[in-house]
Backbone bond lengths (Angstrom), bond angles and torsions (degrees), N, CA, C in turn:
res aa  C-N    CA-C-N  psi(-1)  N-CA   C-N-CA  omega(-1)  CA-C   N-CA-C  phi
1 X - - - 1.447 - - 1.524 108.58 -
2 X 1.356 123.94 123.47 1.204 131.00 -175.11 2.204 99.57 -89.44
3 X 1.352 108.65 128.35 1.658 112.66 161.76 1.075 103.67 -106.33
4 X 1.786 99.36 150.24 1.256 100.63 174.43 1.487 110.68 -101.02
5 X 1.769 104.31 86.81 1.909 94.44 -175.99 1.565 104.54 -89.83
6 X 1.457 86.45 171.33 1.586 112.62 170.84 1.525 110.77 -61.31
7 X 1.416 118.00 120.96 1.295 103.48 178.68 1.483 142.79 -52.52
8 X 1.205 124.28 -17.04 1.378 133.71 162.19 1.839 100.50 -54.18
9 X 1.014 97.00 -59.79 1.514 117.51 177.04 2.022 113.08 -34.02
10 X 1.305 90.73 -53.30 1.774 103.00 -171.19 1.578 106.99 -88.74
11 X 1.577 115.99 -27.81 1.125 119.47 164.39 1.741 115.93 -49.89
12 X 1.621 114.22 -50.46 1.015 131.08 -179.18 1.829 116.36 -49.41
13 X 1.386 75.72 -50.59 2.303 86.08 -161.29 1.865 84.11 -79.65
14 X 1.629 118.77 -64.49 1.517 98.93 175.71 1.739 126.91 -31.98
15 X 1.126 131.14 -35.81 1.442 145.25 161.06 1.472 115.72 -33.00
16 X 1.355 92.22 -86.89 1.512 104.56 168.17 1.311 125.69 -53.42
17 X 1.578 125.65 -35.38 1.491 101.80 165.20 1.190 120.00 -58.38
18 X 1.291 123.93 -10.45 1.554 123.06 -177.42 1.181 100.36 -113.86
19 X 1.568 141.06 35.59 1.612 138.75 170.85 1.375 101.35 27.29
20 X 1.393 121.53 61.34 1.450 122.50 171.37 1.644 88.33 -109.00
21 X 1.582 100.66 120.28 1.440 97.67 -175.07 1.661 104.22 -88.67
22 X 1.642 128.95 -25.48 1.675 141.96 -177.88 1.579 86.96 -74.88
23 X 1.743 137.37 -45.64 1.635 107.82 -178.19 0.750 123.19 -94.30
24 X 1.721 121.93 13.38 1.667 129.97 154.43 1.426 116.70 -81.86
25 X 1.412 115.73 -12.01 1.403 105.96 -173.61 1.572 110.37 -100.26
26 X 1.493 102.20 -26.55 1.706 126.96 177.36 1.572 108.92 -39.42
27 X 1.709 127.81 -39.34 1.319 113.20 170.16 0.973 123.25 -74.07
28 X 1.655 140.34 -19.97 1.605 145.26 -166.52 1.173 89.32 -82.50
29 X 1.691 95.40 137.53 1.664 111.97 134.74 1.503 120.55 -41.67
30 X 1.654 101.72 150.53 1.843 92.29 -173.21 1.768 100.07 -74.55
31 X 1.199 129.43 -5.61 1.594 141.62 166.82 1.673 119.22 -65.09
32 X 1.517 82.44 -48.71 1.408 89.26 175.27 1.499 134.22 16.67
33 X 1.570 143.03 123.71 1.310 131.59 149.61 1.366 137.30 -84.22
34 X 1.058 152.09 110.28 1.333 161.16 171.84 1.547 108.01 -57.49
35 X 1.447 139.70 109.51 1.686 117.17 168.40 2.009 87.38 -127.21
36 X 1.063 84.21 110.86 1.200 99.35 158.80 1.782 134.76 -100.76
37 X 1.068 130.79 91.87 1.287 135.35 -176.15 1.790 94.88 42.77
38 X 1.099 113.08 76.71 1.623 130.28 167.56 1.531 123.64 75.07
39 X 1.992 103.35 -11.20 1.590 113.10 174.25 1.095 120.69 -103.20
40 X 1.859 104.63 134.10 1.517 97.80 -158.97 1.892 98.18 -107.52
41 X 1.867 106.94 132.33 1.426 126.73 -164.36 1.767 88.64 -102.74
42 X 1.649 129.98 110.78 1.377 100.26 171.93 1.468 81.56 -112.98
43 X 1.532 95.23 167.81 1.639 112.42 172.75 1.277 107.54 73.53
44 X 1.940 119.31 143.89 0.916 124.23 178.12 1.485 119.73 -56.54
45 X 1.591 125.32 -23.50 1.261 120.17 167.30 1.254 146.33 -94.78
46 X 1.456 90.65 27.60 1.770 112.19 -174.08 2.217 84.88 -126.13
47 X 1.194 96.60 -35.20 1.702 90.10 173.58 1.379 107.81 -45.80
48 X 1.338 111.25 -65.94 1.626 147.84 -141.20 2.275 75.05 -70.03
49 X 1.151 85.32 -55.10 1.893 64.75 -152.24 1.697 96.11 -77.89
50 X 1.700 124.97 24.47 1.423 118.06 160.35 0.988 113.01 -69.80
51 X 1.672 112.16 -57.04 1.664 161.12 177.20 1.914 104.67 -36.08
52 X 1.248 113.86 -42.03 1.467 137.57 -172.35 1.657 97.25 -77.14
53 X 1.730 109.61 -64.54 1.315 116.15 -156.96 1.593 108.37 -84.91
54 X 0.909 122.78 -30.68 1.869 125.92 -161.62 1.673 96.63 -114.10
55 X 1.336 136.89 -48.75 1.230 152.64 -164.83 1.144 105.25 -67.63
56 X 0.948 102.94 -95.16 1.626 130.97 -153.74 2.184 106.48 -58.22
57 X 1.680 87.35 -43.62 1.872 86.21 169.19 1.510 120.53 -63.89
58 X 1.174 123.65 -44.90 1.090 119.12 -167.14 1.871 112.92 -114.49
59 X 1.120 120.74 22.94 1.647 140.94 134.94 1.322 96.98 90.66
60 X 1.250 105.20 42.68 2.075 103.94 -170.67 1.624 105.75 -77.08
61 X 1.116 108.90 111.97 1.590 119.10 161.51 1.405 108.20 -122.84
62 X 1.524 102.36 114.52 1.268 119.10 142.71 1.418 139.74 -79.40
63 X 1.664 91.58 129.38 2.193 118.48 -156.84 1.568 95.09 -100.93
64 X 1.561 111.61 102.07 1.799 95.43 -174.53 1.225 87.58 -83.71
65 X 1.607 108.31 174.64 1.333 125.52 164.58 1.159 128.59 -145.26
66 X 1.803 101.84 -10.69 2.064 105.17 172.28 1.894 91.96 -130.71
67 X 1.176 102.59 149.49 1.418 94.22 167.04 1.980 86.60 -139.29
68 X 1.473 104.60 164.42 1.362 101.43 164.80 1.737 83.34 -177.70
69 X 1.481 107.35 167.59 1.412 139.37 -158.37 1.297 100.92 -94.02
70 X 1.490 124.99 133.39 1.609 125.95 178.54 1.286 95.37 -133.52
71 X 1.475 124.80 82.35 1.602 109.77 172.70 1.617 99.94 83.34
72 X 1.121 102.84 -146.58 1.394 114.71 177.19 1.600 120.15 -64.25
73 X 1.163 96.74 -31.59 1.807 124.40 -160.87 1.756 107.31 -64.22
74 X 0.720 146.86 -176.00 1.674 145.20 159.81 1.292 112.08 -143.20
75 X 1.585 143.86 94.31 1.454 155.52 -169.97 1.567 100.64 -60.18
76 X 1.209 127.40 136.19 1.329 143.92 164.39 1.328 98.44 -106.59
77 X 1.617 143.28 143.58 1.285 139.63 109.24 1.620 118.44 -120.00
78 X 1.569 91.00 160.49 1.606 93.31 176.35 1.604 95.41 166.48
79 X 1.338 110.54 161.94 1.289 113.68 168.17 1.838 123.05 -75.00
80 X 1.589 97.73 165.81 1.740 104.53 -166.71 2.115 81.81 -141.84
81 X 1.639 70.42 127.83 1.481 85.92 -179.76 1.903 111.44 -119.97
82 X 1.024 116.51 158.50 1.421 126.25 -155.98 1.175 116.20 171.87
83 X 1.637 120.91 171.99 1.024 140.83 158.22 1.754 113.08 -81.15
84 X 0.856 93.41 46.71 1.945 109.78 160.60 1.214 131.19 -94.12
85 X 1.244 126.52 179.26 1.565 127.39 169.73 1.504 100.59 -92.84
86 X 1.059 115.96 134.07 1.428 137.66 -167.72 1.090 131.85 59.35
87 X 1.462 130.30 26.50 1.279 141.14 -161.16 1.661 100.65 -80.44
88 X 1.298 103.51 153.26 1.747 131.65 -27.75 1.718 108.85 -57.94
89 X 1.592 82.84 147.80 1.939 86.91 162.05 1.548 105.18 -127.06
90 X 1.787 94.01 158.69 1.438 89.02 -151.74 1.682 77.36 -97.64
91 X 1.500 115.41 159.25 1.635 133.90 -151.82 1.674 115.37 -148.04
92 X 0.850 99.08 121.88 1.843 101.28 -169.60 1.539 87.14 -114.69
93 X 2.091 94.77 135.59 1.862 93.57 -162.96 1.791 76.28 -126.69
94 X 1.132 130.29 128.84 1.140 133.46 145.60 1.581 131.76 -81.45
95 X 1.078 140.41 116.91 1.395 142.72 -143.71 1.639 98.40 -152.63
96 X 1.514 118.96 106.99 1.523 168.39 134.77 1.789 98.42 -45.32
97 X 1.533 107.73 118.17 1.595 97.41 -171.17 1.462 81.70 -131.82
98 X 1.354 111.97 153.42 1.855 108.98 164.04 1.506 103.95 -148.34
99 X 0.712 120.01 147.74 1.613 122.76 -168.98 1.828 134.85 37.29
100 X 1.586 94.43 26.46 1.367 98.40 -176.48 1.368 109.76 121.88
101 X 1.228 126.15 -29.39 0.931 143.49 -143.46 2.100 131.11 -144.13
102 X 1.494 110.43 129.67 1.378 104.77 -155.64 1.658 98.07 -65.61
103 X 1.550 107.82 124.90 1.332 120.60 167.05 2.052 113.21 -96.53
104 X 1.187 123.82 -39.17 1.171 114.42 145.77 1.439 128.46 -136.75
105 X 0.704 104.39 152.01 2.248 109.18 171.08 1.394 108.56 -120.16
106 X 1.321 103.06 125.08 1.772 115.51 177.43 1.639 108.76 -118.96
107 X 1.335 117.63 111.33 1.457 113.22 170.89 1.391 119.20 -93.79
108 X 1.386 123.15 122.37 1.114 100.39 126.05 1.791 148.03 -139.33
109 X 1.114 148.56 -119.71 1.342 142.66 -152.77 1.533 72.99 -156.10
């Protein structure tokens, strides 16, 4: 299924299927927020060492498959597959864009 995301957006999920942790970070503002299932990552160097510690070890790529518009916001879902416990889980990514570019990402499960 082809989406039609926002490019910050496709930059992002293209990234991560390839555990490129520098073309996952390439769409955030260097401000950026990270919310990950209730923990908050600000700044690209609190991202970068999420991306390092939770990501990148255990091979999580997230496969969207619905996206749609909430307000300002743009909804991601789809499953994230890995070497995790229960993989895949299916993951709703909310993504806040401002000038081109991801200003926050909120996950959750």
């Amino acid at each position: 299924m082809s989406l039609n995301l926002p490019k910050p957006i496709a930059d992002y999920v293209e990234a991560n299927a390839r555990l490129d942790i520098d073309g996952m970070l390439q769409p955030f503002l260097p401000d950026a927020r990270f919310i990950d299932n209730g923990k908050h990552f600000e700044g690209q160097v609190a991202i970068r060492q999420l991306f390092e510690e939770e990501v990148i070890p255990v091979k999580a790529i997230f496969t969207p498959d619905t996206v749609r518009a909430d307000g300002a916001d743009i909804i991601v879902e789809g499953p994230a597959h890995g070497d995790f416990p229960g993989s895949p889980l299916r993951f709703t990514y909310r993504f806040t864009l401002v000038n081109g570019a991801i200003r926050t990402l909120e996950t959750t499960i």
